[in-house]
C-alpha positions as CSV (number, residue, x, y, z in Angstrom):
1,X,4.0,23.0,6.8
2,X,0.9,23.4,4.7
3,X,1.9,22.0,0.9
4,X,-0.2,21.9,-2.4
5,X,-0.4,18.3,-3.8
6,X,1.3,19.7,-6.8
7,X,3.9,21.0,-4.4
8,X,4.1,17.6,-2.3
9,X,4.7,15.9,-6.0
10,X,7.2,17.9,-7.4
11,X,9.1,17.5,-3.6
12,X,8.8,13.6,-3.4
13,X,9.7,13.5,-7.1
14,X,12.5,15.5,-6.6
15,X,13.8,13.9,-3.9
16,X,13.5,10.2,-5.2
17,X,14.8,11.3,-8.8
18,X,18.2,13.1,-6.2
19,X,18.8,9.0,-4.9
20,X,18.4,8.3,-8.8
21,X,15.7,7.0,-9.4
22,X,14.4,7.5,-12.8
23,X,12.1,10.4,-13.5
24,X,9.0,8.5,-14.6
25,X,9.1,6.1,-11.5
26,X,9.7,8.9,-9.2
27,X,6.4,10.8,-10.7
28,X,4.8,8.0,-10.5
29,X,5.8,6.9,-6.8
30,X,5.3,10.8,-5.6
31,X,1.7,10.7,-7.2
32,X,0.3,8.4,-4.5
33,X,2.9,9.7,-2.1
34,X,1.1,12.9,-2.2
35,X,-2.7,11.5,-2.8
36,X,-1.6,9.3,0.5
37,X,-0.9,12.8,2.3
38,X,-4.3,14.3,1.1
39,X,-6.6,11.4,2.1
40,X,-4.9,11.7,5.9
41,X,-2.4,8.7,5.8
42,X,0.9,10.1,6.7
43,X,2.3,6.8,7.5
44,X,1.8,6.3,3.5
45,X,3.2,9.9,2.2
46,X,6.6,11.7,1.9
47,X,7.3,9.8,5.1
48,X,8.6,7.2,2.8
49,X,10.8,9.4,0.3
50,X,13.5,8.7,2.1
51,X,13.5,5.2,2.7
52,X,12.9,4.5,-0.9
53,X,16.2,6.7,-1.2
54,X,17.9,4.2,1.1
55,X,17.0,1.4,-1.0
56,X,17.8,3.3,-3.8
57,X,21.1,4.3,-3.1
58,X,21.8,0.8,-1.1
59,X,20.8,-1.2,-4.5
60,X,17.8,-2.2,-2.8
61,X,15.9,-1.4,-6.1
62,X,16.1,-1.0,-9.9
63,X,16.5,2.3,-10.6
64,X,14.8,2.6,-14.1
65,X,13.6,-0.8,-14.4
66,X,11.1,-2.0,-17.0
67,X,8.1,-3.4,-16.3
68,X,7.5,-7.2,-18.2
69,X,4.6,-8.7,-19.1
70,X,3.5,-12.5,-19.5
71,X,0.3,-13.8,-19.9
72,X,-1.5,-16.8,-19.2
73,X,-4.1,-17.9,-21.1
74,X,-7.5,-15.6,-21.6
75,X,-8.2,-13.7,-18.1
76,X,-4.6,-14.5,-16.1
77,X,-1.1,-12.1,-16.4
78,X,2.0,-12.3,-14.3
79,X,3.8,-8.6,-14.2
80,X,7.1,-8.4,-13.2
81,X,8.4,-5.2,-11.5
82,X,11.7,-6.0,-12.0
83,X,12.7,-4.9,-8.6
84,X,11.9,-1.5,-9.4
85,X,9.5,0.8,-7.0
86,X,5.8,-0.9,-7.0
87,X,3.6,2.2,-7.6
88,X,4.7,1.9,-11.6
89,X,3.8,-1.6,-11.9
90,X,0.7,-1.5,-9.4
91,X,-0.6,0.7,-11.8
92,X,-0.1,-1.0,-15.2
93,X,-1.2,-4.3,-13.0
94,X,-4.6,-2.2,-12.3
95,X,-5.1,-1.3,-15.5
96,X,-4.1,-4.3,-17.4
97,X,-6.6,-6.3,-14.6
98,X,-10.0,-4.0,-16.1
99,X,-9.0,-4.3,-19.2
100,X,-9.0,-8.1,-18.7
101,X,-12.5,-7.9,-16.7
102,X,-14.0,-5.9,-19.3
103,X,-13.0,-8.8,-22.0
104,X,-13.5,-12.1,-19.7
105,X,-15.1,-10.6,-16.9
106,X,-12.6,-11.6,-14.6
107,X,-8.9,-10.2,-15.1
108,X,-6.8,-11.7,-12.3
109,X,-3.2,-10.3,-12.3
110,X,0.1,-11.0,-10.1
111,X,2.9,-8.7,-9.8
112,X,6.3,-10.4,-9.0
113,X,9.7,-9.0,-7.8
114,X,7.8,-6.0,-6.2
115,X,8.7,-3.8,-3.7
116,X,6.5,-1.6,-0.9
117,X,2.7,-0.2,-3.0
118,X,2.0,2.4,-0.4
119,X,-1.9,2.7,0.3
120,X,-3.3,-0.9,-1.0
121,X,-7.0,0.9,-1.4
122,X,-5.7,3.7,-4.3
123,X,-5.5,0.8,-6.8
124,X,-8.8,-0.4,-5.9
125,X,-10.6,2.1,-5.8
126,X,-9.6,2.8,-10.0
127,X,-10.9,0.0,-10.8
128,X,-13.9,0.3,-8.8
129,X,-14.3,3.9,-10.9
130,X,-13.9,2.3,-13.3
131,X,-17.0,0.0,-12.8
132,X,-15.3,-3.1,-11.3
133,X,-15.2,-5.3,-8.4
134,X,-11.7,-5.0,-7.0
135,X,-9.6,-6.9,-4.4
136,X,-6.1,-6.7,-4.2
137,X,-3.7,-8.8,-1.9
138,X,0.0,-8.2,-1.0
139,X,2.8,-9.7,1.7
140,X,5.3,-7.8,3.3
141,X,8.5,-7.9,5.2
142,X,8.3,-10.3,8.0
143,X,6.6,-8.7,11.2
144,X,3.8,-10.9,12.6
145,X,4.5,-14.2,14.5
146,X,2.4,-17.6,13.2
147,X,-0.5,-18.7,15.6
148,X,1.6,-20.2,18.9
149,X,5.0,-18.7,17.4
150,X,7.3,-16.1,18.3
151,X,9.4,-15.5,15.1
152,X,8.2,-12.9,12.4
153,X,6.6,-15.1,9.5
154,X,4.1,-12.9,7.8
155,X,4.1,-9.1,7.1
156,X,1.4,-7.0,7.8
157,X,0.0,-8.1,4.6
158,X,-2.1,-5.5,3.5
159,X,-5.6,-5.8,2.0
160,X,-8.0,-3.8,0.6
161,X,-11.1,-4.3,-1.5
162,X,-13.8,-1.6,-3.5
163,X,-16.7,-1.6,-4.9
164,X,-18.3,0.3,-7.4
165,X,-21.6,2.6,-6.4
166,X,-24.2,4.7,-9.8
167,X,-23.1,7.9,-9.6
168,X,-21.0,8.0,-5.9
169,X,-17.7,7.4,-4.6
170,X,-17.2,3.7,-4.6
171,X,-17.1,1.7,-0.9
172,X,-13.2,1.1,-0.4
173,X,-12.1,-1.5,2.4
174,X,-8.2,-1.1,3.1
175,X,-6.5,-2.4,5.7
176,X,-3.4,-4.6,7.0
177,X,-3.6,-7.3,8.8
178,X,-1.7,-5.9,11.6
179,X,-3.0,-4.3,14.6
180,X,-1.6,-0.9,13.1
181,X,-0.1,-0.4,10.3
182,X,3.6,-0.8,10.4
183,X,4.3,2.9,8.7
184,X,2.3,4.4,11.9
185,X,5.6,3.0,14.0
186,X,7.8,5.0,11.6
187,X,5.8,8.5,11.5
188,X,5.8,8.3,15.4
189,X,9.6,7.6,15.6
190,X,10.5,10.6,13.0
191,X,8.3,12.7,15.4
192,X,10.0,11.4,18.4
193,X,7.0,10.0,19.7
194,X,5.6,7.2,21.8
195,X,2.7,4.6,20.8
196,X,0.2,2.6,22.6
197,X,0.5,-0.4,24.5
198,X,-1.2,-3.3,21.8
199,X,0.7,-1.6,18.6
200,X,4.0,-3.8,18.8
201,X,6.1,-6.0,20.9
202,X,10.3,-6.0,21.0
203,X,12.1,-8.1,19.7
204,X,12.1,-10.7,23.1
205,X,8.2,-10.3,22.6
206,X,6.9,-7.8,25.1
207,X,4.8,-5.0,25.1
208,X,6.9,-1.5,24.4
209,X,5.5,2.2,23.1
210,X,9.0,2.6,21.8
211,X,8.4,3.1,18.0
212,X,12.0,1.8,17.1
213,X,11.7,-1.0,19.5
214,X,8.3,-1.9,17.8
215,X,10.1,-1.4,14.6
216,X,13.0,-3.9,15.1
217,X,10.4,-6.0,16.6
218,X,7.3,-7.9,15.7
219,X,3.7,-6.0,14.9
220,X,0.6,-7.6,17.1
221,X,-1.6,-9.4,14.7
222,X,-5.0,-7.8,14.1
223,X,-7.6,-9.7,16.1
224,X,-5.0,-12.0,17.5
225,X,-5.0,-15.5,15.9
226,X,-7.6,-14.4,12.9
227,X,-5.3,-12.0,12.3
228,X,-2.8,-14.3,12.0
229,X,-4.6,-16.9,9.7
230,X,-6.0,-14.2,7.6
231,X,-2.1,-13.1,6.8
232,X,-1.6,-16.9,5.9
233,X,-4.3,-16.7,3.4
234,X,-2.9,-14.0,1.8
235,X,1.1,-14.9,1.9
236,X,-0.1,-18.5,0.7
237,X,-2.1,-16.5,-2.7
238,X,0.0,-14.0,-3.5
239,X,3.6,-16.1,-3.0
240,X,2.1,-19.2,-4.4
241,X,0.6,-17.3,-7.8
242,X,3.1,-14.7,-8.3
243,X,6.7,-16.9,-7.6
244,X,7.7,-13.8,-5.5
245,X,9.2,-14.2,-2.0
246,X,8.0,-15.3,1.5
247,X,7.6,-12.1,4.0
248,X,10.4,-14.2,5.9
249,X,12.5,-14.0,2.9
250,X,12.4,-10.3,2.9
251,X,14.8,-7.8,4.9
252,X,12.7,-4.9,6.3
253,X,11.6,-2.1,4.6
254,X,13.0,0.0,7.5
255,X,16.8,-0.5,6.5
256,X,18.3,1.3,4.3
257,X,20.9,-1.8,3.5
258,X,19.7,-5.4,2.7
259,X,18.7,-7.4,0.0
260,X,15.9,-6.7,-3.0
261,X,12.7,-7.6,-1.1
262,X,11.1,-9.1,-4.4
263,X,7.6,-9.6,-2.5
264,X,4.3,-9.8,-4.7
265,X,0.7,-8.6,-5.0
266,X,-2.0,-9.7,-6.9
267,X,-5.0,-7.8,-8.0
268,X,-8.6,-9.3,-8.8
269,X,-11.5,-7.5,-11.1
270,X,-14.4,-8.3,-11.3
271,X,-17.3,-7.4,-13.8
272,X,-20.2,-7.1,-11.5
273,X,-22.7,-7.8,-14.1
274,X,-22.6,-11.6,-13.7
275,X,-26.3,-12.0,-12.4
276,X,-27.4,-9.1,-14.6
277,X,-26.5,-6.0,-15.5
278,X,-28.3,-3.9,-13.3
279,X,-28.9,-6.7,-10.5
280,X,-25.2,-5.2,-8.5
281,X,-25.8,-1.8,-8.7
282,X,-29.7,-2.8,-7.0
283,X,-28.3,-5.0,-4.4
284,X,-25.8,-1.5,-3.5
285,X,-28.7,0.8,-3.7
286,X,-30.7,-1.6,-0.9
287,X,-27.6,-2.1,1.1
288,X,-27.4,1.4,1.2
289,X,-30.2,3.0,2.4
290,X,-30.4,-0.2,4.9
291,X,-27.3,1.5,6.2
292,X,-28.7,5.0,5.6
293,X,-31.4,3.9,8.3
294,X,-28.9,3.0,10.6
295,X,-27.8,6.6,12.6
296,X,-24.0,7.0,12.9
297,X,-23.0,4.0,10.1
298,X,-20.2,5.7,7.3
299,X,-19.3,3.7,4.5
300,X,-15.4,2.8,4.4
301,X,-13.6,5.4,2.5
302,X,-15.2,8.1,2.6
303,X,-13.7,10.0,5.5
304,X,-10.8,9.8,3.0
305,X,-12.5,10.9,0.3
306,X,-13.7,14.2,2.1
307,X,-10.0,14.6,3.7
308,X,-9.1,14.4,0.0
309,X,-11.6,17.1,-1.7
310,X,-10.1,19.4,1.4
311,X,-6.3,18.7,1.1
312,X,-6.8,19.5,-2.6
313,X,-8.6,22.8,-2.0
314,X,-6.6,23.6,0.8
315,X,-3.1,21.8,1.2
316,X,-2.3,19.7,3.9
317,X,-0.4,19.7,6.6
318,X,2.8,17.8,6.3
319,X,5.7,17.5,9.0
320,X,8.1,19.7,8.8
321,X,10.6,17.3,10.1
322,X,9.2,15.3,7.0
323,X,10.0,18.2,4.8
324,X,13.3,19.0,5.6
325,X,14.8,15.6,5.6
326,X,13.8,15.2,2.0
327,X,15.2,18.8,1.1
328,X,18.1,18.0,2.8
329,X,18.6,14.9,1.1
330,X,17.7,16.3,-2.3
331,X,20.7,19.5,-0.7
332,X,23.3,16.5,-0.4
333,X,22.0,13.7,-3.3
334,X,21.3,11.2,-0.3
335,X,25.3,11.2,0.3
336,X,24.9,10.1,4.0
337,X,21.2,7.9,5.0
């Protein structure tokens, strides 16, 4: 079914605000619902309107919470999301991050008692619009076993980091740490369809291309053991600096009963003026036209950036299975999940 992004808000939006969530967090949330749709990451769209309703109407999140504030001392914050939805806070996290850049030229924030932020690259690719270095960090739900283990540890633990290019779209790095990403498992099962072999492993460990197997079960790290250790690194930053929980802490994102995940991010800006103020946006313009030399080299992000100027001229495709589930849901108020 081919849907406006105006249209795919004002469905998500409805359809969060029918579990009760509160109307500013469910325009917020259905924003980059819908901008997830457009840049071709279904896994990240109105696929997930209805597990946030689950949560929602499970207590799994604050329905209108509001968002606190601390700081510590000139370029540090701690925001706490207050168990509400993460796209709300991400985004006054983003913000109040480049506004600490622009002051101290580093603004390093961590967001605590947070919940699932959708496509990790969105928010850093503001702020590298913005004319700043970005990098932003976050854990997940247990899903990936420790190097040697066979217990889910980590999550996928998303990562994603942008930087800013004179007069272009900025180069945006997203990705988890995951062979896949986890919400890939969940499109495929609402479509009733298989994956490949190297995507996920049951719950006993072995290979399956059964989505909800793979879903009850653990996610193949990305690059095996790197993979692994990489999603160390970030649970270790983002636990330690924000107070939030350990992936292992966390029940799945996937059920609509269990407790408040209360997992973290944290987002890094950076001024990139430090060496000069004209010595970044030199080093960019070499790098890129060494890769411009290169036939068949694409900067990260932009295929999503072109999917994006399309969807918004055009619509974009979204499953109709998708579609109806959230209409029915917003037809009953979420009565039965």
């Amino acid at each position: 079914m081919n849907l406006s992004y105006q249209k795919m808000v004002e469905l998500a939006s409805a359809g969060l605000m029918a579990a009760g969530i509160g109307e500013k967090a469910a325009l917020e949330t259905a924003q980059f619902l819908a901008l997830a749709e457009l840049d071709g990451l279904a896994s990240h769209g109105l696929a997930r309107v209805a597990q946030y309703a689950g949560h929602a109407k499970n207590g799994r999140v604050e329905l209108s919470p509001k968002i606190k504030v601390r700081p510590f001392k000139t370029s540090a914050a701690l925001v706490d999301a207050c168990d509400g939805l993460a796209f709300p806070a991400l985004r006054f996290a983003t913000d109040l991050s480049v506004n600490l850049a622009s002051k101290t030229g580093v603004g390093l924030v961590a967001v605590t008692n947070s919940h699932h932020f959708g496509v990790a690259g969105h928010f850093a690719e503001a702020a590298a619009r913005a004319g700043y270095i970005s990098l932003l960090f976050g854990n997940t739900p247990a899903a990936m076993p420790m190097v040697g283990g066979s217990k889910a540890i980590f999550g996928t633990n998303p990562l994603a980091a942008a930087f800013p290019i004179a007069n272009r779209d900025p180069l945006v790095i997203d990705m988890s740490l995951s062979a896949v990403a986890r919400g890939k498992l969940l499109v495929a099962a609402k479509k009733g369809e298989s994956i490949p072999e190297g995507w996920a492993l049951t719950a006993d460990g072995k290979q399956t291309t059964d989505p909800q197997e793979g879903l009850k079960g653990l996610m193949v790290p990305l690059g095996g053991d790197k993979g692994a250790l990489l999603a160390l690194i970030i649970e270790l930053l983002v636990v330690g600096l924000s107070g939030s929980r350990f992936s292992y802490e966390a029940d799945s994102f996937f059920d609509a009963k269990g407790n408040r995940p209360r997992i973290g991010q944290l987002l890094l800006t950076i001024d990139p003026g430090l060496a000069g103020s004209q010595v970044f946006a030199r080093k960019m313009h070499d790098f890129l036209k060494t890769l411009a030399a290169d036939a068949g080299t694409r900067l990260p992000g932009q295929r999503r950036f072109k999917q994006r100027a399309a969807g918004f001229k055009e619509g974009v495709n979204v499953s109709e299975v998708v579609v109806e589930e959230i209409q029915a849901g917003i037809r009953q108020s979420w009565g039965v999940l």
